[in-house]
N, C-alpha and C positions, 0 to 999 in steps of 0.2 A: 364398099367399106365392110369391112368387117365388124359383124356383131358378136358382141362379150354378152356370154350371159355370168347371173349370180350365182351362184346355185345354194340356199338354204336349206336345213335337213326339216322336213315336218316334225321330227322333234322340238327340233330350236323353236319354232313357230309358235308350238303348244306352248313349250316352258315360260316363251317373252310373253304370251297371253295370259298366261297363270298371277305372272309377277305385275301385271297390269291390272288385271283383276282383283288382287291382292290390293294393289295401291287405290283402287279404284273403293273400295270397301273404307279404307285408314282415310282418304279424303269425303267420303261421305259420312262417316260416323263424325269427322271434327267439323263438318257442315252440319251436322245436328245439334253440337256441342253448342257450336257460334249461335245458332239459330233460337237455343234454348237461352242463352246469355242475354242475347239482343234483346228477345222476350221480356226477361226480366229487369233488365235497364228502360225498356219503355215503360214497363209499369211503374217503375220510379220516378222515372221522368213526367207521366201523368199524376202521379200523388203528386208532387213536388208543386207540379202545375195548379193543382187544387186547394192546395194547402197557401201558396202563393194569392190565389184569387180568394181565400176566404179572410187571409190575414189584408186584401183590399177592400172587403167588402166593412169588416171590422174597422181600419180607420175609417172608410170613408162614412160609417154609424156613426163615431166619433166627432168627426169634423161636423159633420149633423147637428148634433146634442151641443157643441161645444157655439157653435153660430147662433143656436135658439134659443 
């Protein structure tokens, strides 16, 4: 059998490595983005959490007082 080769220029190489490099940069920096987002959606979601547990802790003071 006969073998086919490809033949690619080491230009082309470099350049598809450039633009990969390049995309490689645009998807790391919005993995920063997200990672800074998320960040601040859990700290919400912890206040929330806290605020949640004191407005329990508050009735159940209540139901307290209110039984005695």
């Amino acid at each position: 059998m006969e073998e086919k080769r490809l033949t690619i220029s080491v230009e082309t190489l470099k350049v598809e490595r450039d633009q990969l490099k390049d995309s490689l940069k645009e998807i790391e920096a919005e993995q920063r983005k997200l990672e800074t987002q998320l960040k601040l959606l859990r700290q919400k979601e912890i206040r929330a959490k806290r605020q949640v547990e004191a407005l329990n802790t508050l009735l159940e003071i209540n139901e307290e007082t209110a039984e005695g």
